[in-house]
C-alpha positions in Angstrom: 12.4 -11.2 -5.2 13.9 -7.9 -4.1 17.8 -7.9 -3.6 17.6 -5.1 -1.0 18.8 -5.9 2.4 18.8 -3.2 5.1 20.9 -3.2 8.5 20.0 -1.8 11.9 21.9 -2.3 14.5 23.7 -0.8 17.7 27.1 -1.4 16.7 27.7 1.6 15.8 30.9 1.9 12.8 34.2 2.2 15.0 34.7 -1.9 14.9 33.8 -4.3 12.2 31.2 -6.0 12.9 29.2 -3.8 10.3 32.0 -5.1 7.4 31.6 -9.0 8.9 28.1 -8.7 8.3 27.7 -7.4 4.8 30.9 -9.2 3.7 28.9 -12.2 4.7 26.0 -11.0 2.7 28.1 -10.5 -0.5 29.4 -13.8 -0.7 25.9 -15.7 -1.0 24.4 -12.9 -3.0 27.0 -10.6 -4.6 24.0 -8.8 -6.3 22.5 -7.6 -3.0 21.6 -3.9 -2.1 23.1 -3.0 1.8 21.2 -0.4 2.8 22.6 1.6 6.2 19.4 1.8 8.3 21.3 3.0 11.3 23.5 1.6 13.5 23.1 4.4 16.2 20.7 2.3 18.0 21.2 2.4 21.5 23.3 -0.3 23.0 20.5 -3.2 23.5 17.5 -0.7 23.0 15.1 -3.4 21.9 12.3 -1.2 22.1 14.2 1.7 20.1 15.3 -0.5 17.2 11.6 -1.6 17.6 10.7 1.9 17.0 12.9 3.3 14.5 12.4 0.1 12.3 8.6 0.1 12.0 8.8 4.1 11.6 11.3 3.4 7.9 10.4 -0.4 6.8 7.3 0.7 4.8 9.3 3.3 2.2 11.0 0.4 0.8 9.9 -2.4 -2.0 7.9 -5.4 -1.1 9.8 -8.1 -0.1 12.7 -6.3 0.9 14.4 -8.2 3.8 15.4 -6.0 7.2 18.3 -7.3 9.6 17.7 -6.0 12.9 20.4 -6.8 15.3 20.2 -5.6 18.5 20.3 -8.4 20.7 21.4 -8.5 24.3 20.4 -12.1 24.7 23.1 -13.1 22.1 23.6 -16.9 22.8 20.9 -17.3 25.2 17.7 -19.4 24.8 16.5 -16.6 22.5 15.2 -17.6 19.4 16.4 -16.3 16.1 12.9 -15.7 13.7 11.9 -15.0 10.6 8.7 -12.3 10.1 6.7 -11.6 7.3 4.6 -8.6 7.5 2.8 -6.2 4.8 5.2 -7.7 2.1 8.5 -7.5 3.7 10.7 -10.0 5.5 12.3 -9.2 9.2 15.4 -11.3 10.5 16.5 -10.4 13.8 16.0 -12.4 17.6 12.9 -12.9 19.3 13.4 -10.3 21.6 10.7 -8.2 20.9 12.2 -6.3 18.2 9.2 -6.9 16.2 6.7 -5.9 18.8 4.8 -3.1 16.9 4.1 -5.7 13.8 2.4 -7.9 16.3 0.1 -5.7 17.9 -1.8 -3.4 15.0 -3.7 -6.5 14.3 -2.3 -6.8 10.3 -1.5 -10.3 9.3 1.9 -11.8 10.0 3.9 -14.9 10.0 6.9 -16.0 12.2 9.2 -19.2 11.8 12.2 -20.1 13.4 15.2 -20.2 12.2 16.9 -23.7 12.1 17.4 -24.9 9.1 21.4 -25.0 9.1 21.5 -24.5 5.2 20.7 -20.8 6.0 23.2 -20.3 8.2 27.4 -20.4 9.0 28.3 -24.3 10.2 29.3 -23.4 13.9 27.7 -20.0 14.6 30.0 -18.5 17.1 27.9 -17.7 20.1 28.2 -14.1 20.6 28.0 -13.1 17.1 24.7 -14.3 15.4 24.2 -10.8 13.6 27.7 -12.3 11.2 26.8 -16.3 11.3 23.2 -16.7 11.3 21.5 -13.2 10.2 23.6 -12.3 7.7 23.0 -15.3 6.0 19.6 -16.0 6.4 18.7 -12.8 5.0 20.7 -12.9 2.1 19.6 -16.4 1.1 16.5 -15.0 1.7 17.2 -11.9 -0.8 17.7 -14.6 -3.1 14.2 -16.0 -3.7 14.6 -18.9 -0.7 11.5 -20.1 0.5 10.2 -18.0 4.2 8.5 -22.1 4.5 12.0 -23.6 4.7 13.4 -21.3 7.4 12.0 -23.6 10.2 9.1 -24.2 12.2 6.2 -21.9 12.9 6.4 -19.3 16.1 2.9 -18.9 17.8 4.1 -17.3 20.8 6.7 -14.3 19.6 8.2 -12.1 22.0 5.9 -8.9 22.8 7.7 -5.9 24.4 5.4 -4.5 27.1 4.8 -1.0 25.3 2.3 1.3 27.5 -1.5 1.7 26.5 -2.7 4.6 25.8 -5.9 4.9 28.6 -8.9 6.4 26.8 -11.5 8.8 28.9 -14.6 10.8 28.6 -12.3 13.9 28.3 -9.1 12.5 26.6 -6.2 10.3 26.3 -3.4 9.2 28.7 -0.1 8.3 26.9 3.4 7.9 28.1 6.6 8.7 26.1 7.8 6.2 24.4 11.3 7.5 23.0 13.9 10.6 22.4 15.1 10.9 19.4 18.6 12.2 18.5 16.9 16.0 18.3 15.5 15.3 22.1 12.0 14.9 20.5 9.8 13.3 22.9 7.5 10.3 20.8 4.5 10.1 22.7 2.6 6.3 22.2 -0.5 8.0 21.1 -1.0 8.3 17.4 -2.5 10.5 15.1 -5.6 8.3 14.4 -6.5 8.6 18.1 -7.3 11.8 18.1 -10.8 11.5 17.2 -11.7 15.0 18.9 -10.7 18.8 18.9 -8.1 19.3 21.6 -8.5 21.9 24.2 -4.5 21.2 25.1 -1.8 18.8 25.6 -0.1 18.6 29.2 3.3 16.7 29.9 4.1 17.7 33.7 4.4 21.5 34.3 4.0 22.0 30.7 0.8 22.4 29.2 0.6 23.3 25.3 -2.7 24.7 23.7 -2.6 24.0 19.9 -1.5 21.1 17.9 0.8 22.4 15.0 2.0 21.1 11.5 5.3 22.1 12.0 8.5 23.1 14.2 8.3 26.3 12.6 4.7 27.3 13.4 6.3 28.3 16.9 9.3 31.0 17.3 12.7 29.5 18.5 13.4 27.7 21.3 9.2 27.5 22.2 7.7 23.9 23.3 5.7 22.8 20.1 3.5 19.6 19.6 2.7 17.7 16.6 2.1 14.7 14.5 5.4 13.3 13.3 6.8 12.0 10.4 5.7 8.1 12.0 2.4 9.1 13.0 3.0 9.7 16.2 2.1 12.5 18.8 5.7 14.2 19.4 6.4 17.3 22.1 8.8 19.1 21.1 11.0 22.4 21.0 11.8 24.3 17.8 15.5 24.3 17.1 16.5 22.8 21.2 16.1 19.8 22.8 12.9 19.2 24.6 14.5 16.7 26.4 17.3 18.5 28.1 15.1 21.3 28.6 12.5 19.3 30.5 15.0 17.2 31.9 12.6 14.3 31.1 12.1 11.1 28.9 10.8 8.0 28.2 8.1 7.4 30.7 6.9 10.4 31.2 2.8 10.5 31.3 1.4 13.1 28.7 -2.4 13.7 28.7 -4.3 14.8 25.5 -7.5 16.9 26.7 -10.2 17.2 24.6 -11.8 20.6 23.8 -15.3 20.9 25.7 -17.2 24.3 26.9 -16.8 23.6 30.2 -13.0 22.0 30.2 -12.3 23.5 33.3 -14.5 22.0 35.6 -13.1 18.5 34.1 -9.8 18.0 34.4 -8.7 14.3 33.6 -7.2 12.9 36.7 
């Protein structure tokens, strides 16, 4: 079993809730590896930590387990889950944190967590991330059994992400999140574009190549790209797209195919 255990949160690191948490994790596996993810999610950004955790999970061993807490439903009626998916173990709330492991149509397990042997007698209600995740995860980094956690979940938690809306002349996507550079993430991802591209329009803005790289455009020019996750990404070399469009999440981006007569086509 792999001893690594990594955080994501949005606690950030001025308070100690961090320091609860691994300190928790230390004294039921001393020999665990605390990895950092982030914990510059923002503030109960379920769909960010949803995100940013699919975009890193897949660099690290098999049966690493990931602790995402971001959890604005903290002693609700929320459910506290276990996930397997591609090899690796996910302990967070069913919130939809999870989301993008549910809908690429790969295999995947979710149980409940209440078996109190995984977790802190008395969990104090607003802080499950330090009684109840914490634990299970590094009891879990320990070789204990995913069957034991508690019962199966058929009905998980599904954030509603847009669709991208396919056409005869191209693809309708939505940005999906800004990134700390103000890189716009567009939901449509590089396996979707099945066709040469005549040119990518977000609003006013209309951009005729797909590049490599930032670089392949002189400073401070709008750029767009595949990025690092896969996904379709408008941005602007060294500046922030998103300040300088004064737009983000939500905004409708369309993806026009190249075609002789492109013109007299325009997707609505």
């Amino acid at each position: 079993m792999s001893q690594v255990i990594t955080l994501t949160t949005d606690f950030g690191t001025k308070d100690g809730y961090v320091a609860q948490m691994k300190g928790v994790i230390l004294s039921i596996n001393p020999d665990a590896r605390i990895i950092d993810a982030t914990h510059d999610i923002e503030p109960f950004s379920s769909k960010e930590a949803a995100l940013v955790v699919s975009g890193f999970f897949g660099y690290y061993p098999e049966k690493t387990v990931h602790v995402v807490v971001v959890d604005p439903g903290v002693g609700s009626d929320r459910r506290c889950i276990v996930v397997t998916y591609k090899g690796h173990l996910f302990v967070g709330p069913d919130n939809g944190v999870f989301t993008p492991f549910y809908m690429d149509g790969s295999t995947f397990h979710v149980r409940e967590v209440t078996n109190p042997s995984y977790f802190k007698p008395l969990p104090h209600p607003t802080f499950h991330g330090r009684d109840i995740f914490a634990p299970v995860a590094a009891y879990l980094s320990k070789g204990s059994r995913f069957q034991d956690i508690g019962p199966i979940v058929d009905d998980p938690t599904i954030l509603p992400f847009p669709e991208v809306v396919s056409t005869d002349y191209g693809l309708k996507g939505k940005v999906i999140y800004v990134d700390r550079f103000g890189n716009l993430w567009v939901n449509i991802r590089s396996e979707m574009l099945t066709k040469p591209i005549e040119k990518i329009d977000m609003g006013s803005l209309s951009i005729k190549t797909l590049r490599k790289t930032y670089q392949n455009v002189p400073d401070y020019d709008p750029v767009a790209l595949i990025n690092s996750s896969g996904f379709l990404e408008i941005a602007i070399n060294k500046a922030s797209a998103f300040n300088r469009f004064g737009i983000g999440e939500g905004a409708k981006v369309k993806v026009i195919w190249r075609s002789d007569n492109v013109e007299d086509h325009e997707m609505p």
